[in-house]
SETIMI-60414 format. One record per residue (C-alpha): x, y, z; residue in three letters. Coordinates in pm, whole numbers, padded with zeros to 5 digits, always signed. Each point is the difference from the previous one (the first is absolute). Example, Ala and Ser with C-alpha at 12.3 -4.5 7.8 and 13.67 -1.06 7.14 Angstrom:
2
+01230-00450+00780ala/+00137+00344-00066ser/
end
This chain:
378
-01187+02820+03230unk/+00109-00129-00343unk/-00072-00326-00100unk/+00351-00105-00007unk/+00064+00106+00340unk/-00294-00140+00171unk/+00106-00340-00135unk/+00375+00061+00123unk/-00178+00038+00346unk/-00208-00284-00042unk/+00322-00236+00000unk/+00041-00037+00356unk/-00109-00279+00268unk/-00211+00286+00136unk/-00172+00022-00344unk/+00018-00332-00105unk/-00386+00022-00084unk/+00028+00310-00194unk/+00261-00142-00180unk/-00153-00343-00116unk/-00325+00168-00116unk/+00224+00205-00245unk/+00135-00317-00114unk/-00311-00137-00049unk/-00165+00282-00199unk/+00337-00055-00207unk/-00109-00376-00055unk/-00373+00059-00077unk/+00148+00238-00277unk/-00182+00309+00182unk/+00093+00336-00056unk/+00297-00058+00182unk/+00365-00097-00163unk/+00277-00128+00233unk/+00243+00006-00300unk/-00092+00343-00136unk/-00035+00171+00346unk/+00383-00171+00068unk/+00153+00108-00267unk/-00193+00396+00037unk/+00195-00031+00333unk/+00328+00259+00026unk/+00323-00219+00061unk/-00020+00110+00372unk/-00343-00126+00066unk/+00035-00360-00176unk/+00350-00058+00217unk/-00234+00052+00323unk/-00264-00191-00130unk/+00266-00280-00054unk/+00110+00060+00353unk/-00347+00008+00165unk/-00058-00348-00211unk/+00276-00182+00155unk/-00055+00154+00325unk/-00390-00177-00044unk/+00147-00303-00154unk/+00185-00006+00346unk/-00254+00053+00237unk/-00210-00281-00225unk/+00264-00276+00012unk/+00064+00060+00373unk/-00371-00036+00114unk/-00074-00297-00209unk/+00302-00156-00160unk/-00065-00212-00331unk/-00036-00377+00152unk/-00296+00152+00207unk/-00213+00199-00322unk/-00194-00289-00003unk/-00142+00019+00334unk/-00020+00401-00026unk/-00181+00000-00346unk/-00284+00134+00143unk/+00165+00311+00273unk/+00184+00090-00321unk/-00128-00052-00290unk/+00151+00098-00326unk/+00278+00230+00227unk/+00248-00238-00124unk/+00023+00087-00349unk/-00025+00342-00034unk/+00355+00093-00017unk/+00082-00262-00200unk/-00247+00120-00228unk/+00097+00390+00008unk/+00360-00124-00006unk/-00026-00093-00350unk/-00190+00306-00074unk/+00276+00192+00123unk/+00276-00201-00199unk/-00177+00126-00311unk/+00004+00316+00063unk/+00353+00054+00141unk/+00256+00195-00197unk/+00298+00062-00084unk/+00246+00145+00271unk/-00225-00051+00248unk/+00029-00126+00386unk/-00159-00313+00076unk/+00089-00120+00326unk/-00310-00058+00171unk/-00146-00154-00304unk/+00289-00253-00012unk/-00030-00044+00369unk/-00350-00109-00037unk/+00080-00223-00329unk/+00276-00179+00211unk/-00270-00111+00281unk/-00262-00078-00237unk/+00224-00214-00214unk/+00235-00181+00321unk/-00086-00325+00122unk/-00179+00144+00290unk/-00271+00060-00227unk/-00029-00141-00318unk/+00096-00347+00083unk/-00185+00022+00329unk/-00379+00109-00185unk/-00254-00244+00080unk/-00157-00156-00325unk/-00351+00272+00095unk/+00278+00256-00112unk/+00024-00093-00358unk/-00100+00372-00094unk/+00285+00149+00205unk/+00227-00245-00137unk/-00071+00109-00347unk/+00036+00365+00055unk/+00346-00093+00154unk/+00104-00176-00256unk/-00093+00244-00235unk/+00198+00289+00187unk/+00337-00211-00031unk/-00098-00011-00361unk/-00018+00359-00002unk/+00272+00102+00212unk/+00214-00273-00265unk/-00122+00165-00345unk/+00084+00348+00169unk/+00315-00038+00049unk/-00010+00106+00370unk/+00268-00001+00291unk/+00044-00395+00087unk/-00196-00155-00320unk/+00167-00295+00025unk/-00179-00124+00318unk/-00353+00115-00125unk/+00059-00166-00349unk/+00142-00288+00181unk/-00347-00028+00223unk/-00218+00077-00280unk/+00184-00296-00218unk/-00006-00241+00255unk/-00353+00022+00105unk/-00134+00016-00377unk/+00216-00293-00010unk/-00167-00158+00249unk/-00363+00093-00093unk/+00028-00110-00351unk/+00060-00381+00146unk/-00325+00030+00211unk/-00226+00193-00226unk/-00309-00216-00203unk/+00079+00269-00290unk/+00340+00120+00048unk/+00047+00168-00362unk/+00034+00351+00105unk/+00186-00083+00268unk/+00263-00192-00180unk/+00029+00284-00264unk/+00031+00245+00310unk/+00279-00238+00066unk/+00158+00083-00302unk/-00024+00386+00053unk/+00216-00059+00290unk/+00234-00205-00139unk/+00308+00283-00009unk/-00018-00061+00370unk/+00198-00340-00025unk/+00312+00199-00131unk/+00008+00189+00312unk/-00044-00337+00224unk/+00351-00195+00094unk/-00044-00372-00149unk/+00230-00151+00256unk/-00170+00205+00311unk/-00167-00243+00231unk/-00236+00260+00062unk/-00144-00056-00342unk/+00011-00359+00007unk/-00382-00008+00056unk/-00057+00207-00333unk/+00208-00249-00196unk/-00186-00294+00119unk/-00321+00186-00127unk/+00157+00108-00373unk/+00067-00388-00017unk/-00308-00110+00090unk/-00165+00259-00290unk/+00145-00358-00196unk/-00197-00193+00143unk/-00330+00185-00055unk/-00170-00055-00377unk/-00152+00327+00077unk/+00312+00208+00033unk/+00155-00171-00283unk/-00301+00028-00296unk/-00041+00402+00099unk/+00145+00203-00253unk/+00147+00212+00306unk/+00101-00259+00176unk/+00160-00199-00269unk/+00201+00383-00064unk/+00066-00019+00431unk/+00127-00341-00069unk/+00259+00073-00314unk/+00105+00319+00198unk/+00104-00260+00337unk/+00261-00146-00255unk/+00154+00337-00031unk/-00003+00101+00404unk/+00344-00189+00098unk/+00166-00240-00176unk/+00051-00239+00290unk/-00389-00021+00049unk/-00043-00137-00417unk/+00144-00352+00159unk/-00256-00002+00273unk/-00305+00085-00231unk/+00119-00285-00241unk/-00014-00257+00258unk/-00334+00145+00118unk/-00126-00060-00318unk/+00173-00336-00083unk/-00194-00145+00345unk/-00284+00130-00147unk/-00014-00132-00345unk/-00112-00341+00086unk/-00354+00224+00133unk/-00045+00222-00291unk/-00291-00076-00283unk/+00168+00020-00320unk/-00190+00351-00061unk/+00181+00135+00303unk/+00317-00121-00122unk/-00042+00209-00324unk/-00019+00325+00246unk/+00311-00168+00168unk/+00163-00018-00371unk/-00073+00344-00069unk/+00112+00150+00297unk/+00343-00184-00067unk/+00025+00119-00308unk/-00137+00431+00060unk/+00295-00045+00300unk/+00315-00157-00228unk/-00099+00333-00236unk/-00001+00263+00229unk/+00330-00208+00153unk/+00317+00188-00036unk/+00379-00079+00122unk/-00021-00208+00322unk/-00344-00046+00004unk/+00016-00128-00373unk/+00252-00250+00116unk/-00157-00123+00320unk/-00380-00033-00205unk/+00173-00219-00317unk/+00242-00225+00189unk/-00182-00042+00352unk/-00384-00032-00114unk/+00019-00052-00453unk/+00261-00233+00018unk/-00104-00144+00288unk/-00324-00081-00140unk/+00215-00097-00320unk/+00132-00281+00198unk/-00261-00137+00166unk/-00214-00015-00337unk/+00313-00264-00088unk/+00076-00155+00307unk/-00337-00082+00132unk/-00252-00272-00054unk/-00264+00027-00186unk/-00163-00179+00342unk/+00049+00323+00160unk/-00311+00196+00092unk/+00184+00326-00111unk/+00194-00104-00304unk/-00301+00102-00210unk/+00019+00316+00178unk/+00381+00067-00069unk/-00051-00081-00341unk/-00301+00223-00064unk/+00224+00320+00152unk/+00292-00118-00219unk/-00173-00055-00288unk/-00125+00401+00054unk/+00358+00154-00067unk/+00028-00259-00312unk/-00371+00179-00141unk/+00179+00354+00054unk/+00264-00093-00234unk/-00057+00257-00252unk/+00149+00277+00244unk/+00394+00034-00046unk/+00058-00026+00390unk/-00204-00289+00051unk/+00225-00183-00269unk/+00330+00110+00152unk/-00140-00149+00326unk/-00091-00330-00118unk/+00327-00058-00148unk/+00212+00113+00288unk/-00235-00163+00262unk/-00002-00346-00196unk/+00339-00031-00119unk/+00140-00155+00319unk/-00276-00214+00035unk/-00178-00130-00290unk/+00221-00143-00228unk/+00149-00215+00250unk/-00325-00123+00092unk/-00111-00093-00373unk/+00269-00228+00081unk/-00054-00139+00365unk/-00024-00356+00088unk/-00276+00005+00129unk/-00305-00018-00295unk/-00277+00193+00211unk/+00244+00292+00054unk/+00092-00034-00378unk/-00372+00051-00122unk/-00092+00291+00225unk/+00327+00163-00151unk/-00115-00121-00342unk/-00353+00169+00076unk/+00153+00384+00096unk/+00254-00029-00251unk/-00263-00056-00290unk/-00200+00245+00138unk/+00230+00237+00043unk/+00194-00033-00335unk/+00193+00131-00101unk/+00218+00138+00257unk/+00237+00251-00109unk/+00169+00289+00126unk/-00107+00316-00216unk/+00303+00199+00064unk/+00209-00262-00206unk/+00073+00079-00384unk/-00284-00124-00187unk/+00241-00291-00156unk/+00066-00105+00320unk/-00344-00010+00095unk/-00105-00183-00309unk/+00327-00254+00080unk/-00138-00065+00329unk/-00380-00084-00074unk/+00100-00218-00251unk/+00181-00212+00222unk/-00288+00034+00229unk/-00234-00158-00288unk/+00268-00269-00056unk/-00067-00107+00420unk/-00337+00056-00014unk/-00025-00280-00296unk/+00251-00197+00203unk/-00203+00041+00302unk/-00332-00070-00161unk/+00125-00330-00219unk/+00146-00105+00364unk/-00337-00018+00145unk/-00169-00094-00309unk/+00192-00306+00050unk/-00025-00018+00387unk/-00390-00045-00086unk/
end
């Protein structure tokens, strides 16, 4: 009997044995490849393997259902994660055109609730190679992706919170980040992954990574209704972040209003830029984030030698800061003093370059209005 075949026998509760010692050879690296003895297999054999596998999966689940592995470690040790493991190996192997329905049946099981949410924390390993089959099953492109990518998002999600290193976790977070497009924002059923994707905000971790800073600008992008809800997260954050971390926070602003386009470019500049605009006016210096709003504003005024970023300032300021030069109130009159002489001049560059000239020079005239005003106030 050929190789092949006498580990397509092996797959069955009758051969459990059999079968786990092949697996086994497979992980001791002995003469004896799982992957490259699948993917010898004729289409005909690897469906019934698939079908014997889900048929074993079956009988395992039945005699000792998930809550209980714990307790029956020992009767049956290591049976859980075998076709989990060869599950995967068969995902790499499949090709085109070909008929998967036993593999898929077994994928569904191992990826459900029944099991993956009820493993005990002893089944780390089989956890893993779960995980790593909806990661699979996603990057394939396989009948009913979206529910593998969704599971294999949501618990890297979840693991790269609870991790004491979490880097390659968070950057296997940002493989899988095509997976949000396919998710439906205003679902309830994915209010549990939003709550997570905000609280990436309110980990230093997430937000110095250079993958997860890249997760982060991409969350602007996902729905335009959700760039109001990260703002705020942020905003009741501020008051907590070291001034280093803020200068991630800046930058991750800044990479999101330039990949911005349309709605999202209108939402990002008028609900979070000018919004931080404002507060970098209104509030007092007393407050514990005022230094913070000003260090993110003052950001956009450093990037002032891109064309964009100069458009943006002036549209962003003209409702807003020349009235304030002029407010009643002195302390909102010196924090508008501050951005506009930081931020001078602020001109539109689509104008006529008269025009433009016309209009800094006015600005210079209240800027030496503004400063022989306080010169005097001293």
């Amino acid at each position: 009997m050929s190789k092949r075949q006498t580990f397509l026998e092996a797959a069955c509760k009758e051969n459990v044995e059999d079968f786990l010692r092949f697996i086994q050879l497979h992980d001791k690296t002995e003469p004896f490849d799982v992957e490259e003895v699948v993917h010898e297999m004729p289409r005909e054999q690897r469906e019934a393997l698939w079908r014997r596998l889900a048929s074993l999966l079956q009988d395992v689940l039945l005699k000792l259902p998930p809550e209980r592995w714990d307790e029956g470690r020992e009767e049956e040790e290591g049976m859980q994660e075998e076709p989990a493991a060869d599950s995967v190996v068969s995902v790499k192997v499949l090709q085109d055109g070909e008929t998967y329905s036993g593999l898929l049946e077994i994928a569904q099981r191992l990826q459900g609730e029944y099991v993956l949410v009820s493993l005990p924390v002893s089944e780390a390993p089989l956890q893993n190679h779960i995980h790593a089959l909806c990661e699979a099953w996603w990057k394939k492109g396989l009948q009913e992706r979206e529910q593998f990518g969704r599971t294999a998002f949501f618990v890297s999600l979840q693991k790269s919170f609870i991790l004491k290193k979490p880097g390659a976790e968070i950057q296997r977070v940002w493989r899988l980040h095509d997976v949000l497009l396919s998710l439906d924002y205003t679902s309830e059923e994915n209010k549990q992954i939003i709550d997570l994707l905000l609280q990436c905000f309110h980990h230093p971790t997430h937000i110095r990574n250079d993958d997860g800073k890249r997760f982060l600008v991409f969350l602007f992008s996902w729905n335009v209704n959700f760039i109001w809800v990260i703002h705020g997260t942020i905003k009741n954050q501020l008051e907590f972040y070291s001034k280093a971390l803020t200068t991630h926070i800046m930058e991750i602003y800044f990479r999101a209003w330039k990949k911005a386009s349309g709605e999202f470019l209108e939402k990002i500049e008028s609900l979070c830029i000018q919004d931080f605009m404002q507060s970098a006016i209104f509030l007092q210096r007393a407050s514990p984030v005022h230094s913070k709003v000003r260090q993110i504003v003052s950001y956009f005024h450093t990037r002032k030698d891109c064309r964009s970023t100069d458009k943006m300032l002036f549209n962003l300021y003209r409702p807003i800061l020349w009235k304030a030069l002029n407010a009643p109130n002195f302390e909102v009159r010196a924090n508008a003093t501050l951005l506009f002489t930081e931020a001078f001049p602020v001109h539109d560059p689509d104008q006529s370059n008269e025009k433009i000239d016309e209009n800094i020079q006015k600005q210079v005239e209240n800027l030496v209005f503004v400063s022989h005003f306080f010169s005097q106030k001293a």
